[in-house]
MIGU-763935 format. One record per residue (C-alpha): residue number from 1; x, y, z negated. Coordinates in Angstrom, 2 decimals, m for minus. Last residue first. Example, Ala and Ser with C-alpha at 12.3 -4.5 7.8 and 13.67 -1.06 7.14 Angstrom:
REM MIGU-763935
margu = 2 | u = 13.67 | v = m1.06 | w = m7.14
margu = 1 | u = 12.30 | v = m4.50 | w = m7.80
REM end
This chain:
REM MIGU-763935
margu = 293 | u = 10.32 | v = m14.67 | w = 11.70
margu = 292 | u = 7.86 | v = m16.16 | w = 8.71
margu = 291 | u = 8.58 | v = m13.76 | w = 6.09
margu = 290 | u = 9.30 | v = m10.18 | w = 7.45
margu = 289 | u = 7.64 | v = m10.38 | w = 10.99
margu = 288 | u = 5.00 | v = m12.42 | w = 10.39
margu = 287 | u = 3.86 | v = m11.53 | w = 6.38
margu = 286 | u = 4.18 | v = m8.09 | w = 7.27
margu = 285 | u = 2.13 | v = m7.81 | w = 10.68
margu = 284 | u = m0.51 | v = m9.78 | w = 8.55
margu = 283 | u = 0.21 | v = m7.53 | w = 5.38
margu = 282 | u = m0.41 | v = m4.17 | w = 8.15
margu = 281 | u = m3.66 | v = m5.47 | w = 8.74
margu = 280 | u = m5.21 | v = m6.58 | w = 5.18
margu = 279 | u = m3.88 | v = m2.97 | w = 3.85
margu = 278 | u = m6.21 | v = m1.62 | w = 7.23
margu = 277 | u = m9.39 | v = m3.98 | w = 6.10
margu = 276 | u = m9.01 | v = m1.72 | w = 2.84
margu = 275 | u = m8.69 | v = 1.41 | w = 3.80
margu = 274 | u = m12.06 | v = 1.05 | w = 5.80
margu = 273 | u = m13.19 | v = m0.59 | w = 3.00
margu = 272 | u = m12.66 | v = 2.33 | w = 0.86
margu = 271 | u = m14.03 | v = 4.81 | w = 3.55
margu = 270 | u = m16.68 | v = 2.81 | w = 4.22
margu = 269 | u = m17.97 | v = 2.86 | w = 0.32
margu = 268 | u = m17.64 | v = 6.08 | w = 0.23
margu = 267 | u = m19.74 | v = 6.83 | w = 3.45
margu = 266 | u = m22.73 | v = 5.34 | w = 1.79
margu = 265 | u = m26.10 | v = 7.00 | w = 2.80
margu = 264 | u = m27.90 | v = 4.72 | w = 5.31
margu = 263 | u = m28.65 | v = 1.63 | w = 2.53
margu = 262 | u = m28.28 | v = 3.91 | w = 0.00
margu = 261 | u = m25.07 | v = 4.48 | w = m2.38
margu = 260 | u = m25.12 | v = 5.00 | w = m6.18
margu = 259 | u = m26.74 | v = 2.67 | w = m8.94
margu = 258 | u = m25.15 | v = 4.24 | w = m11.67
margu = 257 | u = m23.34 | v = 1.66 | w = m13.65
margu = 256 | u = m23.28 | v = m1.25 | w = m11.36
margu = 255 | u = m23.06 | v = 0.57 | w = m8.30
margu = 254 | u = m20.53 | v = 3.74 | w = m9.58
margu = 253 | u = m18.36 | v = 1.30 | w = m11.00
margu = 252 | u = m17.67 | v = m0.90 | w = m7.94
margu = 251 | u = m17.57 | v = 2.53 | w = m5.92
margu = 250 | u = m14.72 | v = 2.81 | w = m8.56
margu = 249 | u = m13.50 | v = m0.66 | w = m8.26
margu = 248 | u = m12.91 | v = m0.64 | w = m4.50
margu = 247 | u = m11.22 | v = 2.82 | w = m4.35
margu = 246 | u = m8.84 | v = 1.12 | w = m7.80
margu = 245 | u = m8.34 | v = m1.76 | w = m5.06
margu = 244 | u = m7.12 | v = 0.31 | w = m2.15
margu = 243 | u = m4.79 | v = 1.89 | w = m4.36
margu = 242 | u = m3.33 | v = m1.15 | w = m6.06
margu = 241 | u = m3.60 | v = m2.30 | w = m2.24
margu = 240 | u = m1.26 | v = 0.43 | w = m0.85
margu = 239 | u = 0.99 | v = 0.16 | w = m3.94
margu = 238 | u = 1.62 | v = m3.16 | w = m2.81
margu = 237 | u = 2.37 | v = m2.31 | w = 0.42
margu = 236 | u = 4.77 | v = m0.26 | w = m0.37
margu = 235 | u = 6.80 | v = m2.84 | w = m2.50
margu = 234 | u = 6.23 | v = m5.31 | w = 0.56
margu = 233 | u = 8.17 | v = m3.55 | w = 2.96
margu = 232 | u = 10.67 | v = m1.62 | w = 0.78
margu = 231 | u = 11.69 | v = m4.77 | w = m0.83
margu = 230 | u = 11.68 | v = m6.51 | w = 1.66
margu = 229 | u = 13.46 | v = m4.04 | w = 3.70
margu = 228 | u = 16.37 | v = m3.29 | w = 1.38
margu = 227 | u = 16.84 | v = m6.99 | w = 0.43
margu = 226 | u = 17.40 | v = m7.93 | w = 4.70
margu = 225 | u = 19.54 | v = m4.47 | w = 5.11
margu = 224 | u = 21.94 | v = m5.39 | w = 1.92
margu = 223 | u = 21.09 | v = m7.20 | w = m1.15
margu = 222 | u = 20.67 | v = m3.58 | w = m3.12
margu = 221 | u = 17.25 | v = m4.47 | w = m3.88
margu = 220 | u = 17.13 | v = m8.09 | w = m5.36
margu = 219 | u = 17.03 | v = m11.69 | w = m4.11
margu = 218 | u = 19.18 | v = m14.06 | w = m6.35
margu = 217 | u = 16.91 | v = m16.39 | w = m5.46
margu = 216 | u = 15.69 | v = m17.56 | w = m8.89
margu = 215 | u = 15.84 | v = m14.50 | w = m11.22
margu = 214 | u = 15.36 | v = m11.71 | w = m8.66
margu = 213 | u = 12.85 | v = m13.23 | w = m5.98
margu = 212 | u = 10.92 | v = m15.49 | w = m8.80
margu = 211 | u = 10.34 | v = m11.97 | w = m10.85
margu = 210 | u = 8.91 | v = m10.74 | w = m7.01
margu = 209 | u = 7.05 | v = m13.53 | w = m6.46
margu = 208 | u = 5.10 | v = m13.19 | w = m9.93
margu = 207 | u = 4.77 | v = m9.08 | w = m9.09
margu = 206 | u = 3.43 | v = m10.45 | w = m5.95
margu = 205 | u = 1.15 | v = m13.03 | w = m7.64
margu = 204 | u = m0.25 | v = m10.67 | w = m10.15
margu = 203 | u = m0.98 | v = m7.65 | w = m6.89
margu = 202 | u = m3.13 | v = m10.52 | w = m4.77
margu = 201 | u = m4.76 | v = m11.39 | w = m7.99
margu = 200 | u = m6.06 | v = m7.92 | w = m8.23
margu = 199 | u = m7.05 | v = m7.68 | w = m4.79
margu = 198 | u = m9.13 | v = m11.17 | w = m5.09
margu = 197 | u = m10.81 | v = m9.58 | w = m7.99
margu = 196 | u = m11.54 | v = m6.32 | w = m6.78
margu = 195 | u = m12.99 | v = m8.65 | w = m3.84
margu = 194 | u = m14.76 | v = m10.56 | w = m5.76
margu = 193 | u = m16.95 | v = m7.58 | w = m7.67
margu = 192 | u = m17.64 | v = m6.24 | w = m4.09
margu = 191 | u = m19.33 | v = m9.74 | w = m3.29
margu = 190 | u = m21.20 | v = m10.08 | w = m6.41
margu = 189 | u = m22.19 | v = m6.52 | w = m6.61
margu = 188 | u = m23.45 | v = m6.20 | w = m2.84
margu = 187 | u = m25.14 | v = m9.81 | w = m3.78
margu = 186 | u = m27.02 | v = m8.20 | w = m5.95
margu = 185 | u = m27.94 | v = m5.35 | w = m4.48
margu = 184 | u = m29.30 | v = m6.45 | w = m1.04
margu = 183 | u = m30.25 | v = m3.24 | w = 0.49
margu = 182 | u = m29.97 | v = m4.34 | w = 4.08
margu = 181 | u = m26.99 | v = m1.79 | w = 4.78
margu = 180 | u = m25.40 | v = m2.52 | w = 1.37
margu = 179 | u = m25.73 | v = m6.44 | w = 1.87
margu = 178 | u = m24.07 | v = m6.13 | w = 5.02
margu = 177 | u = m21.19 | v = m3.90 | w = 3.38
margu = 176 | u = m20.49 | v = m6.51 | w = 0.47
margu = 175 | u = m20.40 | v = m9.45 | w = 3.27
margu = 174 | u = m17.39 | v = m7.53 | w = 5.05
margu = 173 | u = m15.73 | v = m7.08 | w = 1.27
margu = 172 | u = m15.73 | v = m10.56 | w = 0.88
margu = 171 | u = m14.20 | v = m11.14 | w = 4.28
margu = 170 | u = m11.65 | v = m8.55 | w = 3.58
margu = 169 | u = m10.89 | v = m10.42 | w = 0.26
margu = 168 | u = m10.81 | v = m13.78 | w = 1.67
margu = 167 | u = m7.97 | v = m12.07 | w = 3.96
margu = 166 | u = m5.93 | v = m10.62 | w = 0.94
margu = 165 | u = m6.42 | v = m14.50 | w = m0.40
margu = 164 | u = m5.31 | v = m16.36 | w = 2.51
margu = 163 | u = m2.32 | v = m14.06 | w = 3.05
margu = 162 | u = m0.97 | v = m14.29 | w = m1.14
margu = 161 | u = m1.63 | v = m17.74 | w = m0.77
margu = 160 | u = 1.08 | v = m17.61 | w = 2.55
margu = 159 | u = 3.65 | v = m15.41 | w = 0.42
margu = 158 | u = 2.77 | v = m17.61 | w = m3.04
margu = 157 | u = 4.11 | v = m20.37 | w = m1.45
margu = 156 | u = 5.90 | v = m21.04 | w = 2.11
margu = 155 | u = 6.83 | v = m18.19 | w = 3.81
margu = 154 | u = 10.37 | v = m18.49 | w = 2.35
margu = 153 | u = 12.10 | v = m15.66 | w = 0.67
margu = 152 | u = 15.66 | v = m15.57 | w = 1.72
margu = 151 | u = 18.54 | v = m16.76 | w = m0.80
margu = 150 | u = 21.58 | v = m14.37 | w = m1.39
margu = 149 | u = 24.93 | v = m14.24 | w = m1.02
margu = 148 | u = 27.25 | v = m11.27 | w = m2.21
margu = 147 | u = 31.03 | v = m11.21 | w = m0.24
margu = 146 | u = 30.95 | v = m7.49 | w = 0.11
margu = 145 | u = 29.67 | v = m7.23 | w = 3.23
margu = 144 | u = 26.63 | v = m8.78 | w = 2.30
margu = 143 | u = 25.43 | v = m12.54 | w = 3.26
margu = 142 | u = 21.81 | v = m13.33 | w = 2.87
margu = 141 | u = 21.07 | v = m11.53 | w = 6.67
margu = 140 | u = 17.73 | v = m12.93 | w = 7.73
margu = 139 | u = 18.58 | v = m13.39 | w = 10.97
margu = 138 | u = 21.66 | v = m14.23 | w = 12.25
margu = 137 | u = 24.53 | v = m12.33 | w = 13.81
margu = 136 | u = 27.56 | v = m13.41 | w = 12.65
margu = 135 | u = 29.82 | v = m10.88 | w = 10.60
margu = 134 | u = 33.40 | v = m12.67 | w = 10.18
margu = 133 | u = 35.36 | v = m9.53 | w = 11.54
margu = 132 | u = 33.00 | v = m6.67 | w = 9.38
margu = 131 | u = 34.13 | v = m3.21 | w = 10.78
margu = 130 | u = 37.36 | v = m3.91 | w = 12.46
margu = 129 | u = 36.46 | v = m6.55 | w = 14.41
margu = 128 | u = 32.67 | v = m5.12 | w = 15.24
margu = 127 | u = 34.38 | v = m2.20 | w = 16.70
margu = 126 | u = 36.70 | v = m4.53 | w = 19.12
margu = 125 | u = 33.42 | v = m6.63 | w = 20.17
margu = 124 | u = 31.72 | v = m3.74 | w = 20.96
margu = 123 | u = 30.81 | v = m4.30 | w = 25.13
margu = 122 | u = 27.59 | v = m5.12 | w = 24.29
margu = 121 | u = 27.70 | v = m7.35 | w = 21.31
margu = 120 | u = 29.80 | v = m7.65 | w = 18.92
margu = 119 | u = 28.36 | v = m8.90 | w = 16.37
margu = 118 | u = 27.78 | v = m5.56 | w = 14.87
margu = 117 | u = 26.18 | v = m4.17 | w = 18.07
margu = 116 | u = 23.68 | v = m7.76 | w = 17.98
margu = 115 | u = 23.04 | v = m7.03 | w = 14.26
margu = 114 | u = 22.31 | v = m2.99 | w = 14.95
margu = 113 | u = 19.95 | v = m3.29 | w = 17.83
margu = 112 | u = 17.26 | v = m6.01 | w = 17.76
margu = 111 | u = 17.71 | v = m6.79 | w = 13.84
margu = 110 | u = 18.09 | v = m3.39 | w = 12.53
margu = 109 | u = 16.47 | v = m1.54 | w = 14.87
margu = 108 | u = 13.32 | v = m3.89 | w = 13.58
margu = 107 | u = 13.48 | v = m3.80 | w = 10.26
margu = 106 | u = 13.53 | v = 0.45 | w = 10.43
margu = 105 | u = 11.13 | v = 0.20 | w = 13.17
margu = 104 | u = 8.89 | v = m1.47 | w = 10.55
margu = 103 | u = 9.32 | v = 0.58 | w = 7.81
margu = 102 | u = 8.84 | v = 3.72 | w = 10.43
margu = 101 | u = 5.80 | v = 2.12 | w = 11.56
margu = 100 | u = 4.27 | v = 1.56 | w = 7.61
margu = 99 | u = 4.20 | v = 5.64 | w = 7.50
margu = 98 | u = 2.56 | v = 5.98 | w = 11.03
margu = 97 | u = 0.04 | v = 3.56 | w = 9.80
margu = 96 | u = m0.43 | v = 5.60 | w = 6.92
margu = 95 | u = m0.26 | v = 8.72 | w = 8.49
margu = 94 | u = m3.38 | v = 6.95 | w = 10.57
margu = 93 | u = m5.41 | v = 6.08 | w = 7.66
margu = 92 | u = m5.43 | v = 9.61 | w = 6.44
margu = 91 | u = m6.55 | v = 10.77 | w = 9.83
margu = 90 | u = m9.47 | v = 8.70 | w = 10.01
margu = 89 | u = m10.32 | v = 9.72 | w = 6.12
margu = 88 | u = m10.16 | v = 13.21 | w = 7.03
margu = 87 | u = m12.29 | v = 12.86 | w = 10.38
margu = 86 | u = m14.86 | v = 10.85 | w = 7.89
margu = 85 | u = m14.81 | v = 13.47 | w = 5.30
margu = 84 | u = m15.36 | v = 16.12 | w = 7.72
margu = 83 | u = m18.51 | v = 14.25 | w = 9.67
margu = 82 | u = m20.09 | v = 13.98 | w = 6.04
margu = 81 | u = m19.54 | v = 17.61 | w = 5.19
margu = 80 | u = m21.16 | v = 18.63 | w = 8.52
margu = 79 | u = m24.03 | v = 16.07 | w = 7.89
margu = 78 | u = m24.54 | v = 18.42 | w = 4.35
margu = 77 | u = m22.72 | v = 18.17 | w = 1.14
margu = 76 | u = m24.22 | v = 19.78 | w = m1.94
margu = 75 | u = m27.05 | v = 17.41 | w = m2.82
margu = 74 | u = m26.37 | v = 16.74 | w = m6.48
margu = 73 | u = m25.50 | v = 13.35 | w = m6.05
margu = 72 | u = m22.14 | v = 14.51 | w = m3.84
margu = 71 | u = m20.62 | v = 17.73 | w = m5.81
margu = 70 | u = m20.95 | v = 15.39 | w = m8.81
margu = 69 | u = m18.98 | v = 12.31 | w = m6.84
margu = 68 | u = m16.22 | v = 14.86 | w = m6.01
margu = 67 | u = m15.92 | v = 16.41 | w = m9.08
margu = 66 | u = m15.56 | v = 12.96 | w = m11.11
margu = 65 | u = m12.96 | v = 11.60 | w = m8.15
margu = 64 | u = m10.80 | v = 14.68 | w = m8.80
margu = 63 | u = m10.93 | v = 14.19 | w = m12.35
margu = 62 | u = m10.58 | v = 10.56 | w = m12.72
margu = 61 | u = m7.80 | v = 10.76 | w = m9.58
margu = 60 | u = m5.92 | v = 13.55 | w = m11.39
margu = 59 | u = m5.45 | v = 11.52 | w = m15.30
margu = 58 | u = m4.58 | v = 8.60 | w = m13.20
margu = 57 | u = m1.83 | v = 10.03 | w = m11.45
margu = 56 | u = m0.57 | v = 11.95 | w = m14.53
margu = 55 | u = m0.14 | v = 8.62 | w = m16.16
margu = 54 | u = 1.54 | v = 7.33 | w = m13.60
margu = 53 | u = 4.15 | v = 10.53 | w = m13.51
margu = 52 | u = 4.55 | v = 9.87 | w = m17.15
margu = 51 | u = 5.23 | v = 6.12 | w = m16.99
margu = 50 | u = 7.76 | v = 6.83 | w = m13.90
margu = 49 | u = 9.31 | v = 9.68 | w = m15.55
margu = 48 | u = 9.78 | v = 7.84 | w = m18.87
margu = 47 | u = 11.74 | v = 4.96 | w = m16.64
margu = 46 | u = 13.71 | v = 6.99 | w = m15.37
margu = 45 | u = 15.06 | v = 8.34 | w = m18.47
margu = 44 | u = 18.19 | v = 6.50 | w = m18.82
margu = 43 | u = 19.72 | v = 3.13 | w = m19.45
margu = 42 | u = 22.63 | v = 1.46 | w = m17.65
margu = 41 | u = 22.84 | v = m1.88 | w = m15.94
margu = 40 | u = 23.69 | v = m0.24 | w = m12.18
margu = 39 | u = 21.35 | v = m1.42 | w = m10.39
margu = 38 | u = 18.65 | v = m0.98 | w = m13.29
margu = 37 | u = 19.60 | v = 2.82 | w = m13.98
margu = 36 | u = 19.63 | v = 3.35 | w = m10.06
margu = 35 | u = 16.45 | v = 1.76 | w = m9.58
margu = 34 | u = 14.91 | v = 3.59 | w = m12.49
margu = 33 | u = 16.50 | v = 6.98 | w = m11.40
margu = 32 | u = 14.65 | v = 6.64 | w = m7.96
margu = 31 | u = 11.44 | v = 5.67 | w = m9.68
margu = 30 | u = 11.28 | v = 8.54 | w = m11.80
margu = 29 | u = 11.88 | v = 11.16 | w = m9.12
margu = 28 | u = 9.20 | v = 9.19 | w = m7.09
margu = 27 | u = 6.92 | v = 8.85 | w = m10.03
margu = 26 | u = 7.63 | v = 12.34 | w = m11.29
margu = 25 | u = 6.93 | v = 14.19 | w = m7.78
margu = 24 | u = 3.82 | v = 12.08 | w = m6.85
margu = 23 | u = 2.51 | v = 13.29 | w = m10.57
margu = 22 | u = 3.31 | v = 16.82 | w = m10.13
margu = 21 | u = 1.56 | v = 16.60 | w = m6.38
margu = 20 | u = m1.16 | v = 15.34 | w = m7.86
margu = 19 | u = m1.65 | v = 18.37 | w = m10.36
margu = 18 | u = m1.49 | v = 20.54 | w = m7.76
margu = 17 | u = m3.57 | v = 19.26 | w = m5.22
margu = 16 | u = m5.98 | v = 18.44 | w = m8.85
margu = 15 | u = m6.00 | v = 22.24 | w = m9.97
margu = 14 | u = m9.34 | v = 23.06 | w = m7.41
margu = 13 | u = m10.25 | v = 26.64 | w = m5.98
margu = 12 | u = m14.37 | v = 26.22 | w = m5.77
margu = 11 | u = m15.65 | v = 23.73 | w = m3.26
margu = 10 | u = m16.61 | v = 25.36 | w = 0.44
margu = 9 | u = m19.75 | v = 23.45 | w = 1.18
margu = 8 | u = m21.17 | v = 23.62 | w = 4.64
margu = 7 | u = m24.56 | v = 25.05 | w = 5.66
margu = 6 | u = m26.37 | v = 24.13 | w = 8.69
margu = 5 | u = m25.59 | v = 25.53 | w = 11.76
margu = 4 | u = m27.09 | v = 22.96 | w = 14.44
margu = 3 | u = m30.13 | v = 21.60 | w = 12.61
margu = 2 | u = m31.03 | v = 25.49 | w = 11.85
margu = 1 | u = m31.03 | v = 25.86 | w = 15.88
REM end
């Protein structure tokens, strides 16, 4: 009976909801104006947001992470607890999924449905005359309606490295949790340690691709649907590893500093590498559908 209603911790009222939802709202408010300021070669104070809003960010996640790693080594949380977290971080990683579908349906209504309807296809051909009369429908779109060409990013280069090493990482990070569960630290260290590192040089080579994509291609933001989604697409996605890969240094951290996690108790350490085999996912869905197709 005591097995089946043991206690659960109810944490004391917490600031950090409310100080990460400041810092969500100044990076995207930030952001916005940035893009617009850079778009349209003006200054402003976008950029002050952004750096502010980041800041913010980080500020939160050190404090909320500190609370929730004391609550945890000092015995607070029960099996209930641990069931919660889990169900929360299931759920998490499905409004992300649900969050990377809409991207996706967004690139994929507009090459399925809106090109063919704009090339006049099914029964249209008179709207797509007097909408865009030279528009041929053709996949990806470097022409904009206002005369602007563009060069697509090929597959080749630091897209396909950037796929070998994201899915290095995952197998990196697959070798980290077998050493956990057999109680191998050293090579738990070595093997988490690489796959920081792998995530890290993921994020250098996109920011690299993404300077080559706006001084060399010609490829920036505002060139139309196919500049829009790559953009969109891979910016995300990015942010989704930086995230993955600041989980993956603090359990990092917390091993090599304060030898944390047991072979059976190390749910934090799932729960980043469950995010982080689910980044690896949606970049292999990316890298098909937006680079190679």
């Amino acid at each position: 009976m005591s097995n089946a209603y043991e206690k659960y911790y109810v944490p004391e009222q917490s600031p950090w909801p409310f100080v990460g939802a400041v810092a969500l709202f100044l990076i995207a408010f930030g952001a916005g104006h940035l893009v617009n300021e850079v778009t349209r070669d003006k200054e402003g104070y976008g950029s002050y947001l952004l750096m502010a809003g980041v800041a913010i960010l980080i500020f939160m996640l050190v404090g909320w992470f500190r609370n929730v790693i004391d609550e945890s080594m000092t015995g607070l949380y029960s099996k209930q607890m641990d069931r919660s977290f889990r169900q929360g971080m299931s759920w998490f990683i499905f409004s992300e999924v649900m969050f990377f579908f809409a991207f996706f349906g967004a690139l994929f209504y507009a090459r399925l449905i809106a090109m063919p309807w704009l090339d006049g296809a099914s029964n249209n051909a008179m709207t797509a005359e007097i909408l865009w009369p030279e528009f041929v429908a053709h996949w990806p779109m470097i022409k904009t309606p206002g005369g602007t060409e563009t060069t697509a990013m090929p597959w080749q280069g630091l897209p396909l490295y950037n796929t070998i090493i994201l899915l290095t990482s995952s197998v990196t990070l697959q070798f980290a949790h077998t050493a956990m569960e057999q109680n191998k630290r050293g090579q738990l260290k070595l093997m988490l340690l690489l796959t920081v590192l792998l995530g890290a040089t993921f994020l250098t080579l996109q920011g690299y691709e993404y300077v080559h994509a706006y001084q060399d291609l010609g490829l920036k933001l505002d060139s139309g649907i196919y500049g829009n989604t790559f953009f969109l697409l891979t910016g995300f996605h990015g942010m989704h590893v930086t995230l993955g890969a600041i989980f993956l240094l603090v359990i990092f951290l917390r091993i090599l500093l304060k030898n944390h996690f047991t072979a059976h108790h190390h749910f934090a350490f799932q729960a980043a590498a469950w995010y982080w085999h689910f980044v690896d996912v949606v970049w292999l869905c990316l890298f098909v559908f937006v680079y190679v197709l």
